[in-house]
C-alpha positions as CSV (number, residue, x, y, z in Angstrom):
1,X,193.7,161.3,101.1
2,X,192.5,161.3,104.5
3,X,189.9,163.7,103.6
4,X,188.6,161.8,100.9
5,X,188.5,158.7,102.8
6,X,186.0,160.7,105.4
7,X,184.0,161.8,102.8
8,X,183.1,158.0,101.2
9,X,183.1,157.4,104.8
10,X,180.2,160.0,105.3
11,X,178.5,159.3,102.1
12,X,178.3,155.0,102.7
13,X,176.9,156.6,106.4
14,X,173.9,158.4,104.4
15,X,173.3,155.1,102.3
16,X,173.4,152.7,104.9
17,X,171.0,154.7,106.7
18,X,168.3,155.0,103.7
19,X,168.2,151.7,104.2
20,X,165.7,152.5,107.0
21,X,164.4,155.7,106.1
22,X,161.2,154.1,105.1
23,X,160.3,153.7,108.6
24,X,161.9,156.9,109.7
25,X,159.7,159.6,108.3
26,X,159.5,161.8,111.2
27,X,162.9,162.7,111.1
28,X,162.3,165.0,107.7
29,X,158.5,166.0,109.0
30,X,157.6,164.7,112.5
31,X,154.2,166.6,112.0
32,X,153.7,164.4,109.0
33,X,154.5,161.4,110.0
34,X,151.0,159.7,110.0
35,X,150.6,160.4,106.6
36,X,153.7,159.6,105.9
37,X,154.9,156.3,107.6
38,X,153.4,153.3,105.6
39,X,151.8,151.7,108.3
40,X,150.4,154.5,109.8
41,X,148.7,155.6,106.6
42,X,147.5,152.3,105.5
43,X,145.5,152.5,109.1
44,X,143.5,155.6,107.5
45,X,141.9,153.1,104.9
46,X,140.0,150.6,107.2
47,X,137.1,150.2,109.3
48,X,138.8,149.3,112.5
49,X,141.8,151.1,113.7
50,X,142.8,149.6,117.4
51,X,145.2,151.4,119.6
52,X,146.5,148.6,122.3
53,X,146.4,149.3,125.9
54,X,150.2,148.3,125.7
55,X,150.7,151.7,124.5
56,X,149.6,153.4,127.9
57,X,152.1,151.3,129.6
58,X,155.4,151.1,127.4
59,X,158.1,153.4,130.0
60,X,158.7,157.3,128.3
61,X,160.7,158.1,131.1
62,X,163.0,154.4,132.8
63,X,166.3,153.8,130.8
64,X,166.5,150.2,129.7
65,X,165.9,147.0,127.5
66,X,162.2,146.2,126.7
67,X,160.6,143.0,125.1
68,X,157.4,143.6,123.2
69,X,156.7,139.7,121.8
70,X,154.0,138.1,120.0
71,X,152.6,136.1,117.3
72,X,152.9,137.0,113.2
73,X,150.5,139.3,111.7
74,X,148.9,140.9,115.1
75,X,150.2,144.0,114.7
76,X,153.3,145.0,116.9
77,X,155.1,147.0,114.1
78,X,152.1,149.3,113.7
79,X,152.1,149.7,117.6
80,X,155.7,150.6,117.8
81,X,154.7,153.1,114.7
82,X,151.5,154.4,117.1
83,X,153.7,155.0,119.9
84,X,156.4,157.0,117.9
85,X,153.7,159.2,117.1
86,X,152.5,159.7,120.4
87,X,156.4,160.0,121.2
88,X,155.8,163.1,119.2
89,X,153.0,164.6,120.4
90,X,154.4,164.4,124.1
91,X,157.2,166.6,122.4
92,X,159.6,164.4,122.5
93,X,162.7,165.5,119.8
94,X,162.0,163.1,116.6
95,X,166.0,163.1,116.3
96,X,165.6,161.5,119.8
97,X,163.3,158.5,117.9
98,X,164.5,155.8,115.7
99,X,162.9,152.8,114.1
100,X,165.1,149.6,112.8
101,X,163.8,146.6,110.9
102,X,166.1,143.7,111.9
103,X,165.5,142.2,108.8
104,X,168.3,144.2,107.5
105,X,170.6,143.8,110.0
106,X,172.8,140.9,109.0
107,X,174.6,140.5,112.9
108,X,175.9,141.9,116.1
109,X,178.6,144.0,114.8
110,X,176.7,145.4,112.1
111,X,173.4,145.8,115.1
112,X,176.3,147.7,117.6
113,X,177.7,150.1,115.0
114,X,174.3,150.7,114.0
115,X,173.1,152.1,117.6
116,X,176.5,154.1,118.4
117,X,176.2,156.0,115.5
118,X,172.6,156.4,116.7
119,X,173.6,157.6,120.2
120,X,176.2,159.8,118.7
121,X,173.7,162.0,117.5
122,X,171.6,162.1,120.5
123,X,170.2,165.5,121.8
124,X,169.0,165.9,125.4
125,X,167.0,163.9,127.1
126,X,166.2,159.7,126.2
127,X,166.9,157.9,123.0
128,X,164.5,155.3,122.1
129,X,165.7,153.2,119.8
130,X,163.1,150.4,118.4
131,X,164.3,147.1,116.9
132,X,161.6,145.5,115.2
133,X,162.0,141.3,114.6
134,X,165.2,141.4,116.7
135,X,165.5,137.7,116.1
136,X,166.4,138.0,112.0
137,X,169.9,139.8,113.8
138,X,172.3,137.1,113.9
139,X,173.9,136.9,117.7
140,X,172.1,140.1,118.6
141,X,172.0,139.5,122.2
142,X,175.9,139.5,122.0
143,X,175.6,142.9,120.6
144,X,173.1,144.2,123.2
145,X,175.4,142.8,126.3
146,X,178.0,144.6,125.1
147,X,176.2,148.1,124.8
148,X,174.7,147.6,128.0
149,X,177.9,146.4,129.9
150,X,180.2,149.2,128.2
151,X,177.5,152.0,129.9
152,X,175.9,153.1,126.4
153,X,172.7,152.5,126.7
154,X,171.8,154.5,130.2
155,X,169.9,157.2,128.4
156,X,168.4,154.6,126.0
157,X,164.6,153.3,126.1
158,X,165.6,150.3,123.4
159,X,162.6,148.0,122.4
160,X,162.5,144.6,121.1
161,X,160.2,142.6,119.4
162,X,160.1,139.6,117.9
163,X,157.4,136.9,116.6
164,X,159.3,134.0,118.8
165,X,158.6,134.1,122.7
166,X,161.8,132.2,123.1
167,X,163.7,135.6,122.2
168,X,162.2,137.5,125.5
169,X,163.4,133.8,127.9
170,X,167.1,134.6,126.2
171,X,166.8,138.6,127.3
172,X,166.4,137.7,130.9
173,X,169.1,135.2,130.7
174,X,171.4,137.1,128.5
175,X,171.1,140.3,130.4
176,X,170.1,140.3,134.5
177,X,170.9,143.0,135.4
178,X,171.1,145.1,132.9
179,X,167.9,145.8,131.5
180,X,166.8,149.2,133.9
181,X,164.8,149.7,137.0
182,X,161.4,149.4,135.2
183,X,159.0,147.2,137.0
184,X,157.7,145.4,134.2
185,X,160.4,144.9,131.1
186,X,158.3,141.9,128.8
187,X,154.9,142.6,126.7
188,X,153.4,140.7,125.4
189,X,150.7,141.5,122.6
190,X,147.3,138.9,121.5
191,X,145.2,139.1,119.1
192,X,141.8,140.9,120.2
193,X,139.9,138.9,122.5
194,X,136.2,138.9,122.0
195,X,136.2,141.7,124.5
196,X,138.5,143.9,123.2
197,X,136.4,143.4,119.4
198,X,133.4,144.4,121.0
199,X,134.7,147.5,122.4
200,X,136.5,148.2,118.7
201,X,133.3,147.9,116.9
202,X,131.5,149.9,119.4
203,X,128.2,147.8,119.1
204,X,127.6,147.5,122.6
205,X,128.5,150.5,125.4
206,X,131.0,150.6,127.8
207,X,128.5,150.8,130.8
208,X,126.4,148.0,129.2
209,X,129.8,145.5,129.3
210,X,130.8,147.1,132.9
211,X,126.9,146.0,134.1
212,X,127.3,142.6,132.4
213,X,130.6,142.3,134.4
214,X,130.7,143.8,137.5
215,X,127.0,144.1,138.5
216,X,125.8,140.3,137.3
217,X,123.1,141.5,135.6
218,X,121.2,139.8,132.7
219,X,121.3,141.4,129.6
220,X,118.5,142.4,127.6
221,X,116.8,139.8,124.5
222,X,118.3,142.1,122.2
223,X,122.0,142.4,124.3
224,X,122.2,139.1,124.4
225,X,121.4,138.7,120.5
226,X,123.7,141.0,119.5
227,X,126.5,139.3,122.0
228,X,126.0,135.7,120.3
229,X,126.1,137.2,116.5
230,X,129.2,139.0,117.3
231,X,130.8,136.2,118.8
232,X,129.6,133.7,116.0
233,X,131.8,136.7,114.0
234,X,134.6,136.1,115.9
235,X,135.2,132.3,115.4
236,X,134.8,133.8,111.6
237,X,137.9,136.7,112.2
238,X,139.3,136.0,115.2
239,X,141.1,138.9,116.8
240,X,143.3,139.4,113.7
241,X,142.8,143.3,112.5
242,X,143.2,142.3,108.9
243,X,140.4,139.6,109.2
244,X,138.2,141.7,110.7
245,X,138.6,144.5,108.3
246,X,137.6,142.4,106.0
247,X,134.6,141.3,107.0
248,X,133.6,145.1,107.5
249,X,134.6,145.5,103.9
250,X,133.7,142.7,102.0
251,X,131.5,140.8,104.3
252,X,133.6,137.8,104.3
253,X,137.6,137.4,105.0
254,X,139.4,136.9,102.0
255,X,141.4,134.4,100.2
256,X,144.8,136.8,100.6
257,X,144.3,137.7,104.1
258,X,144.7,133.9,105.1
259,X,147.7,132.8,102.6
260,X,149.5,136.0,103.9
261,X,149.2,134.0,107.7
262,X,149.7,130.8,106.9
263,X,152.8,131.7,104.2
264,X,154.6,133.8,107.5
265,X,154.1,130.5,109.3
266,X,155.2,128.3,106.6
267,X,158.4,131.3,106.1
268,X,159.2,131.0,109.8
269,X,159.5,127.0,110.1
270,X,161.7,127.4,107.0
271,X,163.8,129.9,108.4
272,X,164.6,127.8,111.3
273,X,165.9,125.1,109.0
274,X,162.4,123.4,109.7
275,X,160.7,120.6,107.0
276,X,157.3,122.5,105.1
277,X,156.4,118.4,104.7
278,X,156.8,117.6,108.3
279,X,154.5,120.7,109.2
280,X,152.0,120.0,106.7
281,X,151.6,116.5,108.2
282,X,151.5,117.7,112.1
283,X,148.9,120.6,111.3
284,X,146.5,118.2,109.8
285,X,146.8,116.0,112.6
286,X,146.2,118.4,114.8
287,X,142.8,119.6,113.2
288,X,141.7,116.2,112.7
289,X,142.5,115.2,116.7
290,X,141.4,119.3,117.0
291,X,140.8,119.6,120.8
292,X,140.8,115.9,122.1
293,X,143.5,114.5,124.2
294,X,146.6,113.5,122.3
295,X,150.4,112.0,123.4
296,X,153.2,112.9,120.9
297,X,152.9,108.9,120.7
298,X,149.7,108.8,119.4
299,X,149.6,111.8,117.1
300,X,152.6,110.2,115.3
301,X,150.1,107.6,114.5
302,X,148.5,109.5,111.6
303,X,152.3,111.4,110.3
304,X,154.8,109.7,108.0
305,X,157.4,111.0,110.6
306,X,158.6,108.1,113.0
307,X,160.1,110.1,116.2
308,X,157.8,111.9,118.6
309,X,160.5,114.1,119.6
310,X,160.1,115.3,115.8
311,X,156.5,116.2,116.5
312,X,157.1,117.9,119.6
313,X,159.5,120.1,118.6
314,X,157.6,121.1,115.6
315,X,154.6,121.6,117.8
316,X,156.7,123.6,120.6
317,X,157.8,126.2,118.0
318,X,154.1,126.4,117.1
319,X,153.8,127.5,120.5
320,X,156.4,129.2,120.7
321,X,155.3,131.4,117.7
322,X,151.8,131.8,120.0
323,X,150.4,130.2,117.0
324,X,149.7,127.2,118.9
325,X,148.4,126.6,122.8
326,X,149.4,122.7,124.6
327,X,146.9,122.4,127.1
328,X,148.2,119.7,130.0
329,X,146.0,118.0,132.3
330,X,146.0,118.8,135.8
331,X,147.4,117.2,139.2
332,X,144.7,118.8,141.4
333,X,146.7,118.5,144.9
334,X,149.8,120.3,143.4
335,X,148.3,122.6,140.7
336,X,150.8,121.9,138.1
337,X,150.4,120.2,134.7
338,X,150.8,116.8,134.6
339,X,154.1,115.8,132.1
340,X,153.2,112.1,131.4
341,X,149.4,112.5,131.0
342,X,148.2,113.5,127.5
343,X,147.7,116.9,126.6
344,X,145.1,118.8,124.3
345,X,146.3,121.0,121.1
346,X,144.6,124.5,120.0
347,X,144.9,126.8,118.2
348,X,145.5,130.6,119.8
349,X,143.0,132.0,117.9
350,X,140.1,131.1,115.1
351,X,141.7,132.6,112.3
352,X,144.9,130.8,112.8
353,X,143.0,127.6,112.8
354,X,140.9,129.0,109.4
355,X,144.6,130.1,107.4
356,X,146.0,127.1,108.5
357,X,143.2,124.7,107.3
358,X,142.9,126.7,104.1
359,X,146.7,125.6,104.2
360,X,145.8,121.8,104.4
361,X,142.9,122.1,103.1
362,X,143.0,124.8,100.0
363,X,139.8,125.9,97.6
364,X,139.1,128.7,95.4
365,X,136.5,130.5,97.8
366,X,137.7,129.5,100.9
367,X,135.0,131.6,103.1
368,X,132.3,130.1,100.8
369,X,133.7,126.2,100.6
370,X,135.5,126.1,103.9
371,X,134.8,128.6,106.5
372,X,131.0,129.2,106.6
373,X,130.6,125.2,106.3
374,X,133.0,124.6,109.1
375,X,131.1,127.3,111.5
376,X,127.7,126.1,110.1
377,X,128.2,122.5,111.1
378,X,127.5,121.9,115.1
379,X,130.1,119.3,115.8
380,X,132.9,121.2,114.5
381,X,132.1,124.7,115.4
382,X,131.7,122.7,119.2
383,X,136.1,122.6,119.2
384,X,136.5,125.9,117.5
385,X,134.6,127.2,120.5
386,X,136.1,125.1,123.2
387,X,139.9,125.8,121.2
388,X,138.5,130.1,121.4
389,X,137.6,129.6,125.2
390,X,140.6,127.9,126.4
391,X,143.0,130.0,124.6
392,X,141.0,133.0,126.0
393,X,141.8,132.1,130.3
394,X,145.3,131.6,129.2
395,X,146.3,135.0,128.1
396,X,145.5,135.7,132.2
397,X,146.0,132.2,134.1
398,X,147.9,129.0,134.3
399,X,145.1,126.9,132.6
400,X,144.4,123.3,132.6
401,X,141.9,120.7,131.8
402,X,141.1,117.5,134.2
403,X,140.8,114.4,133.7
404,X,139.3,112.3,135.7
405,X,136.2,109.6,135.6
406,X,135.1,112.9,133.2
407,X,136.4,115.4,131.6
408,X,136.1,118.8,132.6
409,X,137.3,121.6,130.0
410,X,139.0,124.1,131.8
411,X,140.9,124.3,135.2
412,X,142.4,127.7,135.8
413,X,145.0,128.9,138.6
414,X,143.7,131.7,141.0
415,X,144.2,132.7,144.3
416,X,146.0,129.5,145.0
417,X,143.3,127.1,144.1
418,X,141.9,125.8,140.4
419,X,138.7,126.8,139.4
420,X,136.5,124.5,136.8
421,X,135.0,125.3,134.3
422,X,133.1,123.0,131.4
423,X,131.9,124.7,127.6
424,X,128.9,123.5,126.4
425,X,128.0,124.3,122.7
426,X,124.9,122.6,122.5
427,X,121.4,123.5,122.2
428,X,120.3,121.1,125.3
429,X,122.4,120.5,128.2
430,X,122.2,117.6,129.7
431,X,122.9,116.5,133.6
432,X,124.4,113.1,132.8
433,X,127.1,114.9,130.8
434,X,127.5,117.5,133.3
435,X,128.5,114.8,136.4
436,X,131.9,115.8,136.3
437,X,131.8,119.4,137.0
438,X,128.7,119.3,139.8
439,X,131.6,117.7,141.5
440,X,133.2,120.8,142.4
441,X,131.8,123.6,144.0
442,X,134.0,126.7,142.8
443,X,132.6,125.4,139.4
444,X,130.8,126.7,136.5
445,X,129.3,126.4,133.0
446,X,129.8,128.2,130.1
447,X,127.0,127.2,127.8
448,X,124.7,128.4,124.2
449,X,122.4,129.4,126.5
450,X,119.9,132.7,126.3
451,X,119.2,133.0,130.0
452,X,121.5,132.5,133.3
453,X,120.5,129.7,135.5
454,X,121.9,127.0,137.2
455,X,122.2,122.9,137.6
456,X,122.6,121.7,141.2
457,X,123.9,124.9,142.5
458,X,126.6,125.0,139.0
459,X,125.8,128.3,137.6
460,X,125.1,128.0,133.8
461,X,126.2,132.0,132.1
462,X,126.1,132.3,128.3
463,X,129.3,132.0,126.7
464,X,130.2,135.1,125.4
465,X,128.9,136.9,128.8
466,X,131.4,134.9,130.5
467,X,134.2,135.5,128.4
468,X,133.3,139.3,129.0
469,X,133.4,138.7,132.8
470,X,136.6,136.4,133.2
471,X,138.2,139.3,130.9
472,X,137.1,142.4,133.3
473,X,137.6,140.0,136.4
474,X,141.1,139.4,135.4
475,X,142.1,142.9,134.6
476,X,140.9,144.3,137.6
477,X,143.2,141.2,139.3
């Protein structure tokens, strides 16, 4: 009997396991395994395959618990797929490699047996063990603390992700300690920014952005043409992969690509026990009120919901889903955000805003009816701009916007002090809307402009050259 008992026991091993086998082609033919893993083969297809520079810095060789977080659709499954096959290529032992969907995990026992039976079968050297969407795992942390506190996981590399930034705040909490000697433990993965889309599509050389950056120099007529087209494309696709692709294919981003966005949003909010009505109502208010200063007061003005606590919590899972940025306003003496003046709303990203309008706002040719109108008319393509800047200086700084007898657009954190900056996407600029900004003298302008120059000693750059610059600036710290 006892033998028969091992051998169900064996067998419901081998099914439990082909739960994930899906993802685990490498163990059958690691030299395969990009033609064999779905989302690695699905790359071969498309225009634009992008390889993150998260991959160069993800440890190979520092025991511990890792955070890879970030919004839906942007891609951190098929990065965790691109580094198991570069796993592979460094000669790492695919047994040593293992890839778990927490979508089909139901909770922390089921998560624990899951990773002994894992390190059971370990040969030499480190396990890595990635856990994709850890948050669908009921009480996983519980399950993690455990493992790490009972010694089991000092040859492991394990990896997180998750879709939720709230997940990688509960990590630190739930595990000081615990989580290896790595420097850096949390990553944190964007959509492309305009920068890192220029360098994918290759339209522009490497030394060409470096000069733009690093030397100040003016870019030629035809530089400078081909920056401005391919950054009216990107407040078309974003820095969404899928949306991009498409517009290589099919010249336009289709009707499918934005449901599939807005319908992971829509899922999520659901998920978390969340009203689709009350999000309906706060995403409309927030494109209609799209950039301008708004209280949770106010915003309730144009929602059937009566409590502004309702609206911001809605709004602070947005953000917490990076699908949404709060913007506050700045106290200039103390550098921090301001908690009782009103704040601005974006978007993280131009596609986000197009799925979700598309949401609100649905047609039958949504590129045709919605999309190309929106970027087509000045006023409103003015806040998708603004929303695309903004959202851009906070992937690298505390960023702000001041209020005071003017507005000034941005206000980002560096070296101590904030440093202005005002967007202007108009075809004249003006002095007497400019006041604010001459104020300071750290400032600068970021303007539809075809030529540097300057207003009072402000230096005026075109937009999409300074995006390029703040980008290089800020990775070389």
């Amino acid at each position: 009997m006892n033998k028969f008992i091992q051998l169900v026991l064996s067998k419901l091993k081998i099914l439990m396991d082909l739960r994930f086998l899906a993802h685990n082609t490498h163990l059958d033919r690691p030299d395969q395994f990009s033609d064999n893993d779905p989302h690695l083969r699905s790359l071969k297809s498309l225009s634009y395959v992008y390889r993150s520079n998260l991959l160069k810095e993800l440890s190979t060789s520092e025991p511990g618990i890792y955070s890879l977080s970030g919004g839906r659709q942007i891609g951190k499954t098929t990065l965790l797929k691109q580094w198991m096959a570069d796993l592979l290529n460094r000669g790492i032992n695919a047994e040593n490699i293992v890839f778990f969907t927490g979508e089909l995990i139901e909770d922390h026992h089921s998560l624990v047996r899951i990773i002994q039976e894992e390190l059971e079968n370990q040969k030499d050297g480190f396990q890595f063990i990635l856990l994709d969407e850890i948050s669908y795992i009921r009480n996983w942390d519980k399950g993690l603390k455990f493992l790490a506190d009972s010694g089991q996981l000092e040859k492991a590399i394990l990896i997180l992700t998750g879709s939720d930034a709230s997940f990688i705040k509960e990590a630190r909490v739930r595990f000081p300690g615990r989580r290896g000697k790595a420097d850096v433990h949390d990553f944190t993965l964007f959509p492309l920014s305009f920068l890192d889309c220029l360098r994918l599509k290759k339209r522009i050389s490497e030394e060409e952005l470096r000069q733009l950056a690093l030397e100040k120099k003016s870019p030629s007529k035809k530089t400078l043409e081909l920056l401005f087209s391919e950054f009216a494309n990107y407040l078309i696709h974003g820095g969404y992969l899928t949306a991009i692709n498409d517009m290589a294919a099919q010249n336009k981003v289709l009707k499918s690509t934005l449901n599939t966005y807005s319908d992971w949003i829509r899922g999520d909010f659901l998920k978390r026990g969340k009203q689709e009505g009350y999000l309906q109502q706060i995403v409309r208010a927030i494109i209609k009120r799209y950039g301008s200063q708004i209280t949770w007061n106010n915003l309730t003005e144009d929602l059937a919901i009566d409590h502004p606590k309702t609206v911001a919590d809605y709004i602070s899972l947005l953000e917490s889903m990076d699908a949404a940025y709060i913007q506050s306003a700045l106290v200039e003496d103390k550098l921090l955000g301001a908690p009782k003046k009103a704040k601005k709303l974006v978007f993280t990203d131009p596609f986000i805003f197009h799925a979700l309008n598309n949401w609100i706002y649905p047609t039958e040719h949504p590129y045709e009816q919605t999309i190309n109108p929106f970027i087509s008319n000045p006023k409103d393509v003015s806040k998708l701009v603004e929303g695309c800047v903004v959202s851009h200086f906070r992937r690298f700084y505390e960023t702000y916007y001041i209020k005071s007898t003017g507005e000034i657009d941005i206000a980002y954190i560096h070296q101590n002090k904030f440093w202005p900056v005002e967007i202007k996407w108009t075809n004249q600029l003006r002095p007497k809307d400019l006041k604010q900004i001459m104020k300071y003298p750290n400032s600068k302008i970021l303007a539809k402009t075809n030529h540097f120059g300057d207003l009072k000693s402000v230096p005026i750059i075109p937009l999409p050259v300074g995006l390029i610059e703040m980008e290089i600036a800020a990775a070389k710290g």
